[in-house]
Biopython code that builds the backbone (N, CA, C, O; Angstrom):
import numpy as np
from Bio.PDB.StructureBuilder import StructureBuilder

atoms = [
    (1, "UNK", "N", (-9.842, -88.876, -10.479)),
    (1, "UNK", "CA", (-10.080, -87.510, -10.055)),
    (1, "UNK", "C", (-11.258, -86.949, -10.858)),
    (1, "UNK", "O", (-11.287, -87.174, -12.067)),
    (2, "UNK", "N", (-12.229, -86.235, -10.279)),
    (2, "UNK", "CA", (-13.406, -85.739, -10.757)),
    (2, "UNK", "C", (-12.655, -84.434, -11.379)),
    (2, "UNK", "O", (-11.586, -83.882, -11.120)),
    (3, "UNK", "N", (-13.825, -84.160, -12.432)),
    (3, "UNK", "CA", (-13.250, -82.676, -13.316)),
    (3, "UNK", "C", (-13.197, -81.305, -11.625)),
    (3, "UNK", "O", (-12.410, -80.360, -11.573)),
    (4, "UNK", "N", (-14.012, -81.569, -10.756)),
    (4, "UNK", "CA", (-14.573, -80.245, -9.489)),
    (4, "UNK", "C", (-13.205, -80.832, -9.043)),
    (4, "UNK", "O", (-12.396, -79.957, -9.355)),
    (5, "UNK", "N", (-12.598, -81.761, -8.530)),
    (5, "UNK", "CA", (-11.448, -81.771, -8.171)),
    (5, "UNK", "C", (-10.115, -81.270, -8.822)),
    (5, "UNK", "O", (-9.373, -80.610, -8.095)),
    (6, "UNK", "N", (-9.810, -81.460, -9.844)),
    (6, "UNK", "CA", (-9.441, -81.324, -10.658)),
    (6, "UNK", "C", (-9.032, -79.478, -11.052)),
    (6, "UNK", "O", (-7.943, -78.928, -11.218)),
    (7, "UNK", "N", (-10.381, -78.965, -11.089)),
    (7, "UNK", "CA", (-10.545, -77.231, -11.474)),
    (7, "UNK", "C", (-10.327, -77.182, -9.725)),
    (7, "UNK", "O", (-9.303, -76.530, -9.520)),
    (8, "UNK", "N", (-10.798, -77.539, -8.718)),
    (8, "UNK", "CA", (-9.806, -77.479, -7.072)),
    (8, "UNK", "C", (-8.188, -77.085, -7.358)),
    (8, "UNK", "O", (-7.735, -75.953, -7.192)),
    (9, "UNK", "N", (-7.521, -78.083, -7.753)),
    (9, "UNK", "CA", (-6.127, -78.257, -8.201)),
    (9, "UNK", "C", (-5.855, -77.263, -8.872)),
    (9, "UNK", "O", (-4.910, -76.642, -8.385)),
    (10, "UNK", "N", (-6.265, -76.823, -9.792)),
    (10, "UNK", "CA", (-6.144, -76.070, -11.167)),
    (10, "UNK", "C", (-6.045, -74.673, -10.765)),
    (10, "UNK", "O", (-5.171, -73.901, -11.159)),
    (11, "UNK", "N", (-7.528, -74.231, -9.498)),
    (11, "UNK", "CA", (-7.729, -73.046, -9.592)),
    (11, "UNK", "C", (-6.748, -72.471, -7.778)),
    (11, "UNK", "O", (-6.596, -71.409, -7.173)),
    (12, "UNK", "N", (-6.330, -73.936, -7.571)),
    (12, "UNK", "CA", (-5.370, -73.248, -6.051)),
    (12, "UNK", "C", (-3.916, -73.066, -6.631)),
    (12, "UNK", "O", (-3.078, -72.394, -6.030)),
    (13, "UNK", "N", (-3.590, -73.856, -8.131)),
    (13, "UNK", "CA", (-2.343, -73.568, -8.031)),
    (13, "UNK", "C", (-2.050, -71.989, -8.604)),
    (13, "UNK", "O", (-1.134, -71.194, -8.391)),
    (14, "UNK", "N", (-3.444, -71.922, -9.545)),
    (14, "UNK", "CA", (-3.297, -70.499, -10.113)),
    (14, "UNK", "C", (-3.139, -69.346, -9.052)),
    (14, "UNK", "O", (-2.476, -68.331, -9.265)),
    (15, "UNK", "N", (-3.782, -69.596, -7.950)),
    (15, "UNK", "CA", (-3.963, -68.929, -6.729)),
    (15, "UNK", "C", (-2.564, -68.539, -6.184)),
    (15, "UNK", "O", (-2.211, -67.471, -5.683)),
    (16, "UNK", "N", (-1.916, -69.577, -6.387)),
    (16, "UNK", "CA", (-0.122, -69.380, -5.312)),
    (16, "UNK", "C", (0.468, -68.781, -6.366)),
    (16, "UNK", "O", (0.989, -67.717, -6.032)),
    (17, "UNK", "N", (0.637, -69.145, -7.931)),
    (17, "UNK", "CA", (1.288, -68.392, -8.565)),
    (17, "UNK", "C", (0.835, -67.082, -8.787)),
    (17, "UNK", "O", (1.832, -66.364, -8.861)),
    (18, "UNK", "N", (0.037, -66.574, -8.897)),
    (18, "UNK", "CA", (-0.480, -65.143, -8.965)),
    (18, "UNK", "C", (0.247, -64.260, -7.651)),
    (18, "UNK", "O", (1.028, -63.310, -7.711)),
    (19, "UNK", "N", (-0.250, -64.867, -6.616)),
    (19, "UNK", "CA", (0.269, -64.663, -5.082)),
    (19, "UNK", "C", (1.614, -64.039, -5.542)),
    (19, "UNK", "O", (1.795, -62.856, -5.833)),
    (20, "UNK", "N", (2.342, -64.841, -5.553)),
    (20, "UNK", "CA", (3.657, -65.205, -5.731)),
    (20, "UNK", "C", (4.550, -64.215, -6.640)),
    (20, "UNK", "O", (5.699, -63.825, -6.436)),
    (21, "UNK", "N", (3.560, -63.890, -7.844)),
    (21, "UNK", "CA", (4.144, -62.787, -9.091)),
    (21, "UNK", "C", (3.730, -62.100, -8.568)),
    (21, "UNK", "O", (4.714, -61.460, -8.199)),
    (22, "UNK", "N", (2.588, -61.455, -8.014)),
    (22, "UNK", "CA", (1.883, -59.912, -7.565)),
    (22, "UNK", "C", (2.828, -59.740, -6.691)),
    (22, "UNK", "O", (3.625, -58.954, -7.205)),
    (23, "UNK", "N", (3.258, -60.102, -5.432)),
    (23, "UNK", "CA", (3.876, -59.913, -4.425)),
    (23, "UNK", "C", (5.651, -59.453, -5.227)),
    (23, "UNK", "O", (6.047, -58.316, -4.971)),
    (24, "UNK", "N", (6.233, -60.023, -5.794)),
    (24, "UNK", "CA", (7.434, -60.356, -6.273)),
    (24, "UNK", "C", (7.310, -58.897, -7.128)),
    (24, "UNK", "O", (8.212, -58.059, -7.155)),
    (25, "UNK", "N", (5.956, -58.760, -7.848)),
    (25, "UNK", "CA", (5.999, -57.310, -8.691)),
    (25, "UNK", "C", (5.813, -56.144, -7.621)),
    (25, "UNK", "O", (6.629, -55.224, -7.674)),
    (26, "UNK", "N", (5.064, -56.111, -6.898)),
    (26, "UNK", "CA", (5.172, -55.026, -6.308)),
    (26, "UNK", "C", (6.845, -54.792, -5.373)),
    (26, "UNK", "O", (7.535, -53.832, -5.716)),
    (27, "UNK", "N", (7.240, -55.516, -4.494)),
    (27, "UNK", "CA", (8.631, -55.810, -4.194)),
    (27, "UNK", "C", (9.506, -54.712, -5.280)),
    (27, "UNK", "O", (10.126, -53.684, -5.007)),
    (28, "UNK", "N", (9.255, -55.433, -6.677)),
    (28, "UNK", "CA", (10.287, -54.954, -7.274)),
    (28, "UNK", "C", (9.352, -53.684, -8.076)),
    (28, "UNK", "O", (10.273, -53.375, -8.832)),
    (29, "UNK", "N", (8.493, -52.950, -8.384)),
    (29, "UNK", "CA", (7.727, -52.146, -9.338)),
    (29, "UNK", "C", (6.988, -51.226, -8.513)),
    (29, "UNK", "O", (6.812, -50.081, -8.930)),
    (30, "UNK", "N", (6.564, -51.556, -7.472)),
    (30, "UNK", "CA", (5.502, -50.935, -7.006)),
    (30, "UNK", "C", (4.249, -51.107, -7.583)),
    (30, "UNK", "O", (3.986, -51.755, -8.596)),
    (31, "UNK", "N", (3.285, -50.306, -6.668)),
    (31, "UNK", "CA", (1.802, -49.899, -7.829)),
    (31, "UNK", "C", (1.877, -49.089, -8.268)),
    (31, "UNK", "O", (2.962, -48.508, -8.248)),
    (32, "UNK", "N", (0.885, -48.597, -8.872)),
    (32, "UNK", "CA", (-0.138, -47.261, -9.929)),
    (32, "UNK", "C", (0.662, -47.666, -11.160)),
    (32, "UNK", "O", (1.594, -47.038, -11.662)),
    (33, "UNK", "N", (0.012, -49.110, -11.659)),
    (33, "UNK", "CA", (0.545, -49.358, -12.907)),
    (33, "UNK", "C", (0.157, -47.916, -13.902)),
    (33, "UNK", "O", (0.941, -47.456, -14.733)),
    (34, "UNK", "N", (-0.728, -47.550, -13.711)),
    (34, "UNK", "CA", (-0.960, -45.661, -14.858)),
    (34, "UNK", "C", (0.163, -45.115, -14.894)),
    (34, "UNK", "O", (0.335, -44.639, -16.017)),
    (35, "UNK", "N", (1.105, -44.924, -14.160)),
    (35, "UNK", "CA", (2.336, -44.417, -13.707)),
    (35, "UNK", "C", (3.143, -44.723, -14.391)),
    (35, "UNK", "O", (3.954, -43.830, -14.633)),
    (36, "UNK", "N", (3.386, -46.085, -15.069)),
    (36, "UNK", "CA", (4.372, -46.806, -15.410)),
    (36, "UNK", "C", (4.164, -46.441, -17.083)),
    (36, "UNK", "O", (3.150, -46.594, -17.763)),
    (37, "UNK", "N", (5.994, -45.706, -17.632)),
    (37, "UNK", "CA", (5.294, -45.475, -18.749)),
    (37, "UNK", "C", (6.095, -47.078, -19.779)),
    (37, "UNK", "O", (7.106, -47.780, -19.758)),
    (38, "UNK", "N", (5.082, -46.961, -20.387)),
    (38, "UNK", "CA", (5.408, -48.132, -21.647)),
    (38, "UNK", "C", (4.789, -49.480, -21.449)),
    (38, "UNK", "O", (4.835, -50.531, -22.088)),
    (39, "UNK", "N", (4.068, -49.018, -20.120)),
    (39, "UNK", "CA", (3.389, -50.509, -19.686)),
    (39, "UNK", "C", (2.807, -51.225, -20.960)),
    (39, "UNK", "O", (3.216, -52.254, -21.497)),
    (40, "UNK", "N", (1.768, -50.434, -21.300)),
    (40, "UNK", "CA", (0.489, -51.630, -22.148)),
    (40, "UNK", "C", (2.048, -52.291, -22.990)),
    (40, "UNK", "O", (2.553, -53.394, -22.778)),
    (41, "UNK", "N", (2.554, -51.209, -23.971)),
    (41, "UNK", "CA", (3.392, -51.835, -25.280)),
    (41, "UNK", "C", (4.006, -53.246, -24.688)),
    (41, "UNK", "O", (4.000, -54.293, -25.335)),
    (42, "UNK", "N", (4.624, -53.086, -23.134)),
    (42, "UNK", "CA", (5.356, -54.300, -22.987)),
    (42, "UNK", "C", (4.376, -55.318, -22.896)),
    (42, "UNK", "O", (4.622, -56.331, -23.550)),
    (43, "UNK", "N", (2.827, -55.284, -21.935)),
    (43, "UNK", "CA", (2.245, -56.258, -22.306)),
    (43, "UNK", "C", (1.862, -56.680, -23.009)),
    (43, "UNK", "O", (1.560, -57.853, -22.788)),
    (44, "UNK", "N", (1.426, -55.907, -24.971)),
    (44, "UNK", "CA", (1.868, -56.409, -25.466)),
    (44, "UNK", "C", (3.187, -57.551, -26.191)),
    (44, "UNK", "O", (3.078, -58.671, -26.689)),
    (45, "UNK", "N", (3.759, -57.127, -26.083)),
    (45, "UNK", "CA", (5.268, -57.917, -26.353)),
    (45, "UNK", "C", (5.087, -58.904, -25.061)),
    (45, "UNK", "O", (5.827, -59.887, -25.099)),
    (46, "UNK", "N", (4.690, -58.859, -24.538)),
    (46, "UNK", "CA", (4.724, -60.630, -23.437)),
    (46, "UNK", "C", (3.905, -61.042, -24.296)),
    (46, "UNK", "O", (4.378, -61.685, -25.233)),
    (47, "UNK", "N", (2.718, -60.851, -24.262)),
    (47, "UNK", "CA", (1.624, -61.455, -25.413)),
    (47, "UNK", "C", (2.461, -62.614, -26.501)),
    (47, "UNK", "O", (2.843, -63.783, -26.557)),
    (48, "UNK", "N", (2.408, -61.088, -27.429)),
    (48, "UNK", "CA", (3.367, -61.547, -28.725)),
    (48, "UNK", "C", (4.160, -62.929, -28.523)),
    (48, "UNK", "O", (3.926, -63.953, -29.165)),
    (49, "UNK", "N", (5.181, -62.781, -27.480)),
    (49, "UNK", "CA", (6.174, -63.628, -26.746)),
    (49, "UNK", "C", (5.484, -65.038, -26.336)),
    (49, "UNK", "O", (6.055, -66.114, -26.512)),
    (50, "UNK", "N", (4.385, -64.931, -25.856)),
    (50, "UNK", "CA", (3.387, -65.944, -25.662)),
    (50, "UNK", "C", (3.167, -66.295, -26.910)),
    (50, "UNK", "O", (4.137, -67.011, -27.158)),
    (51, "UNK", "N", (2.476, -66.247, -27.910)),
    (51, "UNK", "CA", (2.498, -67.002, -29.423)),
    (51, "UNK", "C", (3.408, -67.225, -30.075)),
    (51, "UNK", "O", (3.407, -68.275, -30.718)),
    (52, "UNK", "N", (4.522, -66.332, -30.159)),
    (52, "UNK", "CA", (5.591, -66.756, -31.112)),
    (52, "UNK", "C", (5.936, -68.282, -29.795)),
    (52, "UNK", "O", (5.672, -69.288, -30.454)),
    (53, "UNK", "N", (6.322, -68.681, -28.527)),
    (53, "UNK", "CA", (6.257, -69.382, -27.726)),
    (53, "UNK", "C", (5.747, -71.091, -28.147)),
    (53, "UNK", "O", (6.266, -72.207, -28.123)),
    (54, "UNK", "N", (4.585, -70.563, -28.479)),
    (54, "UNK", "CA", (3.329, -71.752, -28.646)),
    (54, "UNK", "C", (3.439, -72.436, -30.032)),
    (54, "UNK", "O", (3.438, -73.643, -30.276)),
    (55, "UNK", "N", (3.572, -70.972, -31.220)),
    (55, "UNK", "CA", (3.865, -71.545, -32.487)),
    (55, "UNK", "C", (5.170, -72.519, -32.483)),
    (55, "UNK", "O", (5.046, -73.695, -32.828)),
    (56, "UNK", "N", (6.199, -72.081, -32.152)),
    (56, "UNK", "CA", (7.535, -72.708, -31.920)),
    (56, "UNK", "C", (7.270, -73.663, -31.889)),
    (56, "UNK", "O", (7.182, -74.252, -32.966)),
    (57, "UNK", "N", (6.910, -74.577, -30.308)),
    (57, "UNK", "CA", (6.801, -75.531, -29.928)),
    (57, "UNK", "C", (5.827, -76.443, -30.972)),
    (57, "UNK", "O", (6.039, -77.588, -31.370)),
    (58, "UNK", "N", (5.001, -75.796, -31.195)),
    (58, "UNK", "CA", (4.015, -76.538, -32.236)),
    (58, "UNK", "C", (5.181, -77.035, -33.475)),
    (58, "UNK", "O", (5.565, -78.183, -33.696)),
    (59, "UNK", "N", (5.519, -75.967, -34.067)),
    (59, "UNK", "CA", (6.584, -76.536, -35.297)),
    (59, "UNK", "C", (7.658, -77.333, -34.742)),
    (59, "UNK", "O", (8.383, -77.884, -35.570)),
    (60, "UNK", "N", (7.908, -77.506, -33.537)),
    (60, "UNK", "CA", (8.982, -78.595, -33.139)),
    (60, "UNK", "C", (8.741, -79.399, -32.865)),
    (60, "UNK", "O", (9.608, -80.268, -32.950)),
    (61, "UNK", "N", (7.163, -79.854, -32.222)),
    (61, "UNK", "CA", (6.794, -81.204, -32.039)),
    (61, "UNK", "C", (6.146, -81.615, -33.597)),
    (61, "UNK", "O", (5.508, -82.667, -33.560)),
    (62, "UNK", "N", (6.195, -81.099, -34.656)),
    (62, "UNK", "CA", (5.505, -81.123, -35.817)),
    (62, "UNK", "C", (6.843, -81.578, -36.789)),
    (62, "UNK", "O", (6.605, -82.377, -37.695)),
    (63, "UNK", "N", (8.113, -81.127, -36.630)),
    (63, "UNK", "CA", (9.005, -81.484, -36.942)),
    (63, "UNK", "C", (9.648, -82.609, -36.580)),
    (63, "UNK", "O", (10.533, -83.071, -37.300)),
    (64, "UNK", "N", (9.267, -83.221, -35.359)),
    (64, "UNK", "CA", (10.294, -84.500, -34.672)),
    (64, "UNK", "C", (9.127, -85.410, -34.653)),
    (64, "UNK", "O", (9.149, -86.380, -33.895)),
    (65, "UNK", "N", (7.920, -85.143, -35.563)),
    (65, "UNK", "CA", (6.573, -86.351, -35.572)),
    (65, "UNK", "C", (6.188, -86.359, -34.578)),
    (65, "UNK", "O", (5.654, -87.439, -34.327)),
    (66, "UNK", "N", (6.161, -85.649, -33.761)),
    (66, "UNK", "CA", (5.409, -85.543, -32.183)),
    (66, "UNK", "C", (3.907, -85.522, -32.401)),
    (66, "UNK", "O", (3.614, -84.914, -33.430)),
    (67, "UNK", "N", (2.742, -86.069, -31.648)),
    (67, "UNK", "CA", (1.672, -85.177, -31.745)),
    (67, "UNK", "C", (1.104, -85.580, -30.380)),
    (67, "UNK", "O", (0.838, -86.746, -30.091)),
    (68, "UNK", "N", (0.910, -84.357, -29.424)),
    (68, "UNK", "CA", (0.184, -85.220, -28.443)),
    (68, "UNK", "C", (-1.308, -85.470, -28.439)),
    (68, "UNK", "O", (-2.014, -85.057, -29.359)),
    (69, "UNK", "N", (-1.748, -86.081, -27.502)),
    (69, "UNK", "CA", (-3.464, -86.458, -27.492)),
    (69, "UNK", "C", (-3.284, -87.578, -28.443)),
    (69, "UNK", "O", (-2.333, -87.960, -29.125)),
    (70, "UNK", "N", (-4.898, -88.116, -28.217)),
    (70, "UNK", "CA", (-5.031, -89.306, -28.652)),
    (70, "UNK", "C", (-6.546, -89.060, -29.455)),
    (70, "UNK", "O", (-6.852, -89.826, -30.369)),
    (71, "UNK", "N", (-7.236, -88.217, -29.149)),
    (71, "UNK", "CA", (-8.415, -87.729, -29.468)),
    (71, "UNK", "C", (-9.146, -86.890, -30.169)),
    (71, "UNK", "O", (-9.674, -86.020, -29.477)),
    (72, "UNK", "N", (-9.381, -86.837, -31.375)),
    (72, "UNK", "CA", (-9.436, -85.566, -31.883)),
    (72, "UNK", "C", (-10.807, -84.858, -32.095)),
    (72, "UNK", "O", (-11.818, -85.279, -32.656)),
    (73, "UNK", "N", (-10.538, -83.565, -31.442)),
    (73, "UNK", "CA", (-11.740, -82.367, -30.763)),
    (73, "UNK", "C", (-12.606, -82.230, -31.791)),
    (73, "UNK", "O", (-11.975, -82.226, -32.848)),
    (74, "UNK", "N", (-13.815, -82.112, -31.960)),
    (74, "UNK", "CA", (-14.400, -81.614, -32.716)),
    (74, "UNK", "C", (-14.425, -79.552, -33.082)),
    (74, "UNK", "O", (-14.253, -78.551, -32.386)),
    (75, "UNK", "N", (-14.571, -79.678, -33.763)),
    (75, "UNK", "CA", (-13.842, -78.229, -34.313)),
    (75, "UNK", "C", (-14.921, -77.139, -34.613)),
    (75, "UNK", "O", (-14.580, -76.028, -35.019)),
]
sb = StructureBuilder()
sb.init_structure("model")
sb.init_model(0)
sb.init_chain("A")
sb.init_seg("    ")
for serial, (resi, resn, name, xyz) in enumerate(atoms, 1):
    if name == "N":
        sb.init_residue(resn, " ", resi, " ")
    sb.init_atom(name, np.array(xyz, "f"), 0.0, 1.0, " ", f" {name:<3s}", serial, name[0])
structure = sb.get_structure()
């Protein structure tokens, strides 16, 4: 698979899931996110939720000798 194929794949699946949450949020939220009070703070806290997430997993594959890749990035 070529990398243009590849970002094809990448950028249709992002496409259905977005679809998929926008539709599912409005359903359940509506629009005029301005409206909505406490919005930003919670997107913060998804954020947050997203790193504490990532760190985790990092210290658990770091703990059970996991490491994936084979290659290491220049930095």
């Amino acid at each position: 698979m070529t990398p243009e194929q590849h970002a094809e794949i990448l950028g249709n699946e992002a496409k259905r899931a977005i679809i998929v949450k926008y539709l599912a949020g409005q359903k359940e939220h509506g629009g005029q996110l301005w409206r909505k009070k406490g919005l930003i703070d919670m997107a913060i806290e998804e954020a947050i939720d997203q790193v504490v997430y990532l760190l985790t997993l990092k210290q658990q594959l770091e703990e059970r000798g996991i490491e994936l890749g084979e290659i290491d990035e220049p930095k």
